[in-house]
N, C-alpha and C positions, 0 to 999 in steps of 0.2 A: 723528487721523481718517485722515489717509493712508496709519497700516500697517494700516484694517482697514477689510474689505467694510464696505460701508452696511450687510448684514442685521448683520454680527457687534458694530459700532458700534452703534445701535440696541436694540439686545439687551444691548449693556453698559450703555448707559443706562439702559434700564429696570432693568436688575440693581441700578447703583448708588443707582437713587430710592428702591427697595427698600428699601436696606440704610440710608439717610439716613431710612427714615422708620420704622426699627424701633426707637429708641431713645425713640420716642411711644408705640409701644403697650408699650412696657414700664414706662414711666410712667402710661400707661392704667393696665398690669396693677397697677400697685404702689397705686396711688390707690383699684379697685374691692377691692384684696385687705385694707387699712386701714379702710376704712370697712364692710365688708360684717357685721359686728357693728352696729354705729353702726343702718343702715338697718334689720336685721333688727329689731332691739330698737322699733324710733319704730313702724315698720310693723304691731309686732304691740300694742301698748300704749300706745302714743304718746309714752312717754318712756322713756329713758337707761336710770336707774339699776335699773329695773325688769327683770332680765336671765334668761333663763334659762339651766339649768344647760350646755349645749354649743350650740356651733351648730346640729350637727344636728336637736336637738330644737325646731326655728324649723320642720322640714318638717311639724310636727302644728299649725302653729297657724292659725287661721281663715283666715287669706290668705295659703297654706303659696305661692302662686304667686310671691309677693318671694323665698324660700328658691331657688326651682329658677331664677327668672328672673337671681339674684344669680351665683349659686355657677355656672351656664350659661353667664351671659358673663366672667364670671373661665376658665373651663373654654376657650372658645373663644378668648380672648386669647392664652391660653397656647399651643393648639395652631396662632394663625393666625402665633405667632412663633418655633416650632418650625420650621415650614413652610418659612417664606419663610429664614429661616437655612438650611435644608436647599438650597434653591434657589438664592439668593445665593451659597450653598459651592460646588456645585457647577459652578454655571457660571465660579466665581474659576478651581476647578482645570481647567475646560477652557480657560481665557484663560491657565494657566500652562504649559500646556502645549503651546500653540501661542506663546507667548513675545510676548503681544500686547502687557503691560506688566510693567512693573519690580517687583523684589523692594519698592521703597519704596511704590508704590503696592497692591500686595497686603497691606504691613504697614498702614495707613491705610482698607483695604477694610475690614479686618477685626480688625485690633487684633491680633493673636493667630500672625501667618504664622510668626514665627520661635520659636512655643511651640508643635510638634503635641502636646505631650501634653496639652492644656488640652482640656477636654470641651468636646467642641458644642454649641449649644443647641438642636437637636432633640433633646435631652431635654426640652423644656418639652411636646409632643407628649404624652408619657409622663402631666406631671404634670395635663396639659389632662385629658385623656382619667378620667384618677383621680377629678376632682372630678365628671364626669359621673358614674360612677359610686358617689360619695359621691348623689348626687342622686337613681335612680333604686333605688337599696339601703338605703331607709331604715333606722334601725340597731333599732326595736324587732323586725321582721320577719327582713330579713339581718345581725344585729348582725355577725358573723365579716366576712362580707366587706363591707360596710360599713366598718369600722375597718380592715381592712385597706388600702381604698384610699387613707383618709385616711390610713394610715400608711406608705402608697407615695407620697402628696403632701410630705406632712411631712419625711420622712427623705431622699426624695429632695433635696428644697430643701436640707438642712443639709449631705448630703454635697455640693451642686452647690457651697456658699458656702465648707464648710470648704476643699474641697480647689481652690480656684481658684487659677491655678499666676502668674495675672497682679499684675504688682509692683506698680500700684494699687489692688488689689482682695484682695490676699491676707492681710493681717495684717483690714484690714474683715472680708471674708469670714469669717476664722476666730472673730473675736468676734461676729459676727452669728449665724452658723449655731452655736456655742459655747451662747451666750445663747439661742436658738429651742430646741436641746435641751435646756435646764438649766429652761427654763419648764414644759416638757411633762413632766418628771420631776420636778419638784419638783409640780404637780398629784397626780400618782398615788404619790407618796413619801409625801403629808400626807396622802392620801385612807387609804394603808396603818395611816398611825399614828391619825389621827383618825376614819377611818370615817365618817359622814353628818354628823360636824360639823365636815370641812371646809370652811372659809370660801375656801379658794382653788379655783375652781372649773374643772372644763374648759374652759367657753367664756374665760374669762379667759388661763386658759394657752394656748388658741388665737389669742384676738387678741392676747396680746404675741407669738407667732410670728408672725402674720400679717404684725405692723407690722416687726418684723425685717425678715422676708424681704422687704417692702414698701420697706425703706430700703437694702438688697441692688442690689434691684432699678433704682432711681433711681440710686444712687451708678454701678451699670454702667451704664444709658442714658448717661449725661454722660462716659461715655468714649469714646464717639465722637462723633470729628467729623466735617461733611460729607466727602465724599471727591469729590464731583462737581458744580460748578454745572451742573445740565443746562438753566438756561433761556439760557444763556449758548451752550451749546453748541448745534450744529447740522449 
């Protein structure tokens, strides 16, 4: 507290609440991104095992508003933890630069100080943004770009997991995001051989990516830890 204004103290604080409370909505994200099959399915028939053939085809069904209100807040999750990482970063490299704390407490800001080449996560901005437009491109109308966004969600998450450079995260990462593309190609591999009597269907090869990246997602929240009691401080 004594090497830094009250505005600039202040301003760290809230930085640091931030970032202590980003590892929730990434648990959020992972928990609405695992279930969001589960809900569609009960929403539109009332049970489980009655599925239809992708997700996207839940936006045709009588109470297509579960579809956009699901896929909307999975979308906004995404972009509100894009954000505040983009915000949290920047204000760490103005506190780095005015040398307001230590290389150790920057490694504990942010898990990541002594790896610049580990991608940011204002990528999730990217993939927030995607599903919105999975949402308002329905795919019998935009199929092209429709699938395309989904396939800028998709491929982005597997390269985000395969190539994470962090040493608790990086052998996970690689089976996760490995396994997320091996489901989605093994859909369209069996769709090639078998044609309309594939039994393994796209919504299927969606939700085991989903829960992937959904267990991704969890395993990084639990890598950080507080960095700041700010009820303490003052």
């Amino acid at each position: 507290m004594s090497l830094l204004g009250p505005k600039t103290y202040k301003r760290l604080k809230a930085t640091y609440e931030i970032v202590n409370k980003l590892p929730e909505t990434e648990r959020i994200t992972a928990i609405v991104l695992m279930f969001i099959p589960v809900v569609l399915s009960v929403a539109d028939n009332g049970v489980l095992w009655d599925l239809r053939p992708s997700i996207s085809d839940y936006a045709y069904m009588s109470q297509s508003y579960w579809f956009g209100s699901l896929l909307a807040l999975a979308g906004s999750l995404f972009i509100f933890n894009g954000a505040q990482h983009i915000k949290s970063q920047r204000f760490k490299s103005k506190l780095q630069k005015q040398q307001h704390f230590t290389k150790q407490q920057a490694r504990a800001m942010h898990n990541d100080f002594d790896n610049p080449d580990r991608l940011g996560k204002g990528y999730n901005i990217i993939f927030g943004i995607a599903l919105f437009f999975v949402i308002y491109l329905e795919y019998k109308t935009y199929e092209i770009p429709h699938y395309t966004a989904a396939l800028i969600f998709y491929v982005g998450c597997i390269i985000v997991m395969v190539f994470d450079a962090r040493q608790n995260l990086k052998r996970l990462g690689k089976v996760l995001g490995l396994l997320t593309a091996l489901a989605l190609i093994l859909h369209y591999l069996l769709r090639y051989i078998l044609k309309e009597d594939n039994p393994y269907t796209l919504l299927m090869a969606e939700w085991i990516g989903l829960v992937f990246i959904g267990v991704y997602f969890i395993k990084d929240s639990l890598s950080y830890a507080p960095i700041l009691n700010t009820k303490e401080d003052s």
